[in-house]
N, C-alpha and C positions, 0 to 999 in steps of 0.2 A: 690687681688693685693695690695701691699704696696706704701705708698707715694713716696719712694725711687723707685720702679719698674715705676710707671706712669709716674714721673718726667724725667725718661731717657725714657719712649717712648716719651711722648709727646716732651724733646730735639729734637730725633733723626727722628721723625717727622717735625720739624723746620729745622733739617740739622744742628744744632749748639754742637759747642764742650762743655766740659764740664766745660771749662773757658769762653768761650762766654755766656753759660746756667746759670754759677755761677757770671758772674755781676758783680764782686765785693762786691757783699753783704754777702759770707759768700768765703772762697777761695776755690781755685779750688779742693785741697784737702780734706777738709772736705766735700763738695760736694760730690765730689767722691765717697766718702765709706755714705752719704746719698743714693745713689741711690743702693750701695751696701749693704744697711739696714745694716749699721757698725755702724752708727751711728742717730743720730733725729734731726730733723729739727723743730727750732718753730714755731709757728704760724705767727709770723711777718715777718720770713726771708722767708718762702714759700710765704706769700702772695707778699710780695717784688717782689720776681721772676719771681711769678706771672702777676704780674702786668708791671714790667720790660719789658717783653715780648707782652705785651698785647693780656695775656692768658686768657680767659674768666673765672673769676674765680669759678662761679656757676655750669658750664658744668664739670669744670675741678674736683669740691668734688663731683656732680652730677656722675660722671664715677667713682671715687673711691667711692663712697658710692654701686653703683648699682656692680661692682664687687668686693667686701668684702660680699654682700649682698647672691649674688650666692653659693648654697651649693659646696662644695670643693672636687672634686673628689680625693679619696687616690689611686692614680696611681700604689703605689710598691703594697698595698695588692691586689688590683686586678691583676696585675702581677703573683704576688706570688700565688694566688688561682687558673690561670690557670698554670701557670708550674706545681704545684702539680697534677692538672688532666693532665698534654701534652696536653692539648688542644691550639693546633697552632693557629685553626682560631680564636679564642679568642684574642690570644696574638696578630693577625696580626689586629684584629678588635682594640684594645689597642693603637698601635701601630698607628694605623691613625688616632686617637681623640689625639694621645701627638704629632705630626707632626702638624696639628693644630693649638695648642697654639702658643698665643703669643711669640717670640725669648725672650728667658729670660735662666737664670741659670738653674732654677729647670728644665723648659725645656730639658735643653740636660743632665740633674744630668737621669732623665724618658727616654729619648732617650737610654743611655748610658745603662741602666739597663737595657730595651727591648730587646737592641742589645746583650749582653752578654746574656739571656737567650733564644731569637732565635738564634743564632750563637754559642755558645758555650754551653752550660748547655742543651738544649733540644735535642741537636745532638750529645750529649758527645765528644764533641771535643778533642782532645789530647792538644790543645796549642790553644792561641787567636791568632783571623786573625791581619796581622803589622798594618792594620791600624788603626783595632778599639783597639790594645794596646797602637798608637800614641795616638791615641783620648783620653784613660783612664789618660793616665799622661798629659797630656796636660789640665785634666778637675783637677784633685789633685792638679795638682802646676798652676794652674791660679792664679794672685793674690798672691801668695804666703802666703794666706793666710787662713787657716786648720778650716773649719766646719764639722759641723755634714754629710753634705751629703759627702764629697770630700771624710770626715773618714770612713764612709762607702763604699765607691765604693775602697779607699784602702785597706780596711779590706777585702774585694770579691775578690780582683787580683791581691793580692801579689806576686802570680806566676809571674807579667808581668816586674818584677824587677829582677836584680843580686844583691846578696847578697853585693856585697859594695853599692850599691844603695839604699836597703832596710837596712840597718846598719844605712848610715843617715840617714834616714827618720824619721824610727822608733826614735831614739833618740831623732829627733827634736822632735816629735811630744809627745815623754815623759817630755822631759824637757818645754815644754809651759804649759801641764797639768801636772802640779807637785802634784797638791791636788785632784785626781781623786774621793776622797771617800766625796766631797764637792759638784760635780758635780750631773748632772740627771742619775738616773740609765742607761736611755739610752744608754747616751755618754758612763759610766762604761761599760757598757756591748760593744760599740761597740770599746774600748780603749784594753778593756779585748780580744776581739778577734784580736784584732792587734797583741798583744803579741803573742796569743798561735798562730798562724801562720808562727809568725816570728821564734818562736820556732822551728814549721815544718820544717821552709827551712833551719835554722842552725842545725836540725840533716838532710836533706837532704844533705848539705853541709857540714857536717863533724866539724862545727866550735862550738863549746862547750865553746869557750874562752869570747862565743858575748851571752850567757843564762844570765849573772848575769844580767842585767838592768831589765832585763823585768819580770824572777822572782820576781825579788824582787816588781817591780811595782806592779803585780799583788795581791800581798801580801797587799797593800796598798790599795784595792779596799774597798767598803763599804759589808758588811754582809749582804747583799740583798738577798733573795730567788732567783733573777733572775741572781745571777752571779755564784749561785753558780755551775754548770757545768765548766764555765771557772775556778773554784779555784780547781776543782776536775782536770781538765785537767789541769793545773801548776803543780799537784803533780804529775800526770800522766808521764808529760815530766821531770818532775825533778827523775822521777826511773827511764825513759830511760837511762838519760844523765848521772846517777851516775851507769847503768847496776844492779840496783836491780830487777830482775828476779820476783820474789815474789811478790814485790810491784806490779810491772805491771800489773801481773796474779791478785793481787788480784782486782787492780781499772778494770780493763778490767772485770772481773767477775760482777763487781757491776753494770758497765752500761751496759754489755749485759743484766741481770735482769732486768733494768729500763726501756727496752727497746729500745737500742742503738744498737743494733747488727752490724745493716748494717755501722753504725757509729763508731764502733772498730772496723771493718773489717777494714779502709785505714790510720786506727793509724799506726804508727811505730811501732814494736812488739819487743822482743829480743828473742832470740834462748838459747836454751839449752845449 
């Protein structure tokens, strides 16, 4: 748990806002995005608050000391290793230790993920249920403000968008990360799936006029080992969208040999 996480429970355990909780000693906006780990608090304005409150302040580093302390369960890869077996009762046993946690962001980033692969991906679902694609956008534009997890759980359910909707997104989300190849390969690799998705839906969509941005981004990635399937799939979609025949057969040959079969089969193809 972060300073920023403890400071809004213990608020919201007091019952107080986050201008009542911020005192005057730092304003309420910068508060704010403290508790949204946006930004660090020092040592004198927490104890401030602390004290403002008459917050115990021993118990209160006593509790964040004692969970920072506790080893950190990685929730997606245990997820992701029972989808790979379908093992349900797993994912349902999963699913009641992240029900559990504390009400926090990454809480329902876990929630959200469990649900999409009991609900959709373990059932092969045709389409997401309305409400948990309410919940997916509602969990991306919180905030209005674009991390690692929101980016990921956008890059998973681009489906749950229309293409004018996924048009801005995607653009906003190129234009904040302008210097992609400066970034953690992570982020590149899940910036890089953004793209070739969006791709997806603009030859689902017949729009060929909306490829330039994102080619080109892609383009812009660092020469990482791990990105390179995404820079193999830009050229991919870039022989779709120009109908080079050839090219396709020939990238499609390559990663059926690497091992991708099942993963060219739901490519776009072109015909003879």
């Amino acid at each position: 748990m972060t300073i920023g996480e403890l400071l809004k429970q213990t608020r919201q355990s007091l019952g107080l806002t986050q201008t009542e909780m911020a005192a005057g000693i730092v304003s309420t906006s910068y508060y704010s995005k403290v508790e949204r780990n946006i930004h660090q608090i020092s040592a004198d304005e927490l104890i401030a608050i602390l004290n403002r409150h008459h917050i115990d302040n021993a118990a209160f580093f006593a509790h964040l000391s004692s969970s920072s302390s506790q080893k950190k369960r990685d929730f997606i890869k245990e997820i992701g290793d029972a989808y790979e077996k379908k093992d349900k009762q797993t994912l349902l046993a999963i699913k009641k230790d992240i029900d559990q946690l504390p009400d926090s962001k990454q809480k329902k980033y876990y929630q959200l993920q469990i649900e999409l692969v009991l609900n959709v991906y373990l059932t092969k679902a045709d389409d997401i249920p309305d409400e948990l694609k309410n919940n997916l956008k509602k969990f991306v534009f919180q905030d209005n403000n674009w991390n690692e997890n929101s980016l990921q759980l956008f890059r998973e359910t681009i489906r749950v968008y229309d293409i004018d909707e996924l048009t801005f997104l995607v653009n906003a989300i190129l234009v904040k990360y302008q210097q992609p190849a400066e970034l953690p390969i992570k982020t590149q690799e899940i910036l890089g799936g953004i793209c070739i998705n969006f791709l997806d839906k603009c030859y689902e969509h017949n729009t060929p006029e909306l490829i330039k941005q994102p080619l080109q981004y892609i383009s812009k990635l660092s020469n990482a080992s791990e990105l390179l399937l995404v820079k193999i799939l830009k050229n991919y979609y870039q022989a779709v969208f120009n109908k080079n025949i050839d090219e396709v057969k020939t990238i499609s040959g390559v990663l059926e040999k690497a091992g991708w079969k099942d993963f060219v089969s739901v490519l776009p193809h072109l015909s003879n």
